[in-house]
C-alpha positions, 0 to 999 in steps of 0.5 A: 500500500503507497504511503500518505505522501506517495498517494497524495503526490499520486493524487495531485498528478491525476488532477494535474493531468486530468485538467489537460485537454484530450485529443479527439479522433475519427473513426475514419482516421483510425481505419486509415492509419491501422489499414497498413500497420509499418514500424513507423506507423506503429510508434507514432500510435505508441508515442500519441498513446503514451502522451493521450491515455494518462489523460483520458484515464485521470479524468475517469479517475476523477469522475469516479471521485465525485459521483452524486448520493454517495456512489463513490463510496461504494465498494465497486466504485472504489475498486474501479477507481483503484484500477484507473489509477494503477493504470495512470501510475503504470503508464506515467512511469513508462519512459518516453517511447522512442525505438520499436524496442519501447513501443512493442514493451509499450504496447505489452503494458498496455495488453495488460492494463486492458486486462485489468480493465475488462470488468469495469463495465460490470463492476460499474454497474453492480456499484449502481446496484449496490447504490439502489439497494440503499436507496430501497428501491427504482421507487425510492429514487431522489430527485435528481437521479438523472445526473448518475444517468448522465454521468454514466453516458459519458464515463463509457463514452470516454471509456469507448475511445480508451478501447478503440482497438463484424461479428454478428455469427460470434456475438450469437454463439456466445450469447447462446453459450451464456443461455445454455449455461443458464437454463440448461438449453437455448434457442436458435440464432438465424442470420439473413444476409450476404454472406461476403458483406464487409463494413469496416468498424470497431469489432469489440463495439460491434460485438458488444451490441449484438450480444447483448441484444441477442442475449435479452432476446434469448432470455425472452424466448426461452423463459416464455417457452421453457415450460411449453410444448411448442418448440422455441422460434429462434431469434432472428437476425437480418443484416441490410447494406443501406447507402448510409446506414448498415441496419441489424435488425434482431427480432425475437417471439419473446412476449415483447417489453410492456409499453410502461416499461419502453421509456426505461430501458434506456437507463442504467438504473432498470433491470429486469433481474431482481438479484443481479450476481455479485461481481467477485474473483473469477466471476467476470459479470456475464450473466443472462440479466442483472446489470441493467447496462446491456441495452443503454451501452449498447446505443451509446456505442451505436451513436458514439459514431454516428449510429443509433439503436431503436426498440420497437415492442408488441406486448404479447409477441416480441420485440424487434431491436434495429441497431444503425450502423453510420457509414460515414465513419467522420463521428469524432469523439466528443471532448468531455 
């Protein structure tokens, strides 16, 4: 554990580095400057990396400190912000990148400092969690609860750029892994598209979205059949090439969502899970419900380039999720 002194000079140089202004970038330059990766190419990312990512994650450090009703102080809270700032201390002591010899020990560093970020989302959403659990309830909210809310859009829209590193077919099967481990069966996943379509995006966002839709529509159906005679309709996915928009659409029989609870979904304080698990050692957050971020994340990554995602409910068949895809790829990210 750092000293007093140690920690409170720690301290201090987040707050230094989290004033600093931070750099946007489109997700066309990105594609362009990774579409052929040189020696040269690769340190310039490494040095811009060295000199962007203190910045970015003291802010999130930071942000974490000064949360509304308490939520800094609770438990997951305190654990995520541990994380961010080992990371700014790791990255502050790495000298300056200057050779392809730094850079590849760079990027390694960084590799890890990934890993150590992985459960962030999760854990972000079991503090809040934890903060509804005090506060008795989504019925005993104060007023002003939106500011968790909005604080909440743009932690993870920031934490998309600190990740910017299709998937339709992938996302499917690991969301039906998740549904088989929790009900002992799932149903099927059909996709409908041109089999050779390409689309240049950020494959981790991509994945993320479908899986979690697909999830909530697995959910849907197989609770809704798992005491049926009738055999379970899949889940269907329908990949359209528009001029401007890529659509996925993800339609399910799954008994739809009640027209009084569309206006909530998009919040980070609604689940459907009365008991979401805790997120502890090797428990890495992937449940089939429970967080209540699955569906808001989903469109903030969706819009955070442009693109959107839109739930369209029948009470007592299904729902339909079309999530928009911009293909004008000149989406900067915002600067908090």
């Amino acid at each position: 554990m750092a000293s007093e002194p140690v920690a409170r000079a720690v301290a201090e140089e987040v707050a230094r580095w989290g004033a600093m202004r931070q750099t946007g970038v489109s997700l066309r330059y990105m594609m362009e400057f990774g579409a052929r990766p040189t020696e040269r190419t690769l340190l310039l990312a490494a040095q811009f990396l060295h000199k962007e990512l203190p910045i970015r994650i003291a802010r999130r450090a930071l942000d974490l400190d000064s949360l509304p009703f308490g939520l800094s102080t609770k438990p997951a809270i305190l654990k995520v912000k541990d994380w961010y700032v080992e990371s700014f201390r790791e990255i502050r002591s790495f000298p300056e990148v200057r050779n392809q010899k730094d850079e590849l020990a760079f990027t390694q560093m960084i590799k890890m400092i990934r890993v150590r970020h992985t459960n962030v989302v999760p854990a972000i959403a079991l503090g809040v969690q934890q903060l509804k659990k005090d506060l008795g309830g989504p019925k005993a909210f104060p007023p002003g609860i939106h500011e968790i809310h909005q604080f909440l859009d743009r932690f993870y829209m920031s934490r998309i750029g600190i990740r910017m590193l299709i998937v339709a077919r992938i996302a499917s099967e690991d969301a039906r892994a998740i549904c088989m481990r929790e009900y002992g069966s799932s149903p099927d996943v059909d996709i409908y598209g041109d089999p050779g379509f390409t689309f240049p995006y950020v494959t981790p966002h991509l994945h993320l979205m479908i899986f979690e839709l697909v999830k909530n529509s697995l959910r849907a159906v197989q609770e809704r059949y798992m005491d049926s005679d009738k055999l379970a309709p899949p889940v269907r996915i329908i990949v359209a090439d528009g001029a401007e928009d890529v659509t996925i659409k993800i339609s399910d029989e799954g008994g739809g969502i009640p027209r009084s609870g569309l206006s909530r979904i998009f919040t980070y304080l609604y689940s459907t899970a009365e008991n979401p698990p805790d997120l502890d050692g090797h428990n890495e957050g992937v449940t089939m419900a429970g967080y209540g971020y699955g569906i808001p994340i989903s469109r903030l990554y969706a819009r955070y380039f442009g693109g959107d995602l839109q739930i369209i409910s029948m009470e007592g068949y299904g729902t339909d999720a079309y999530l928009h895809l911009s293909r004008l790829g000149d989406s900067e990210e915002p600067l908090p």
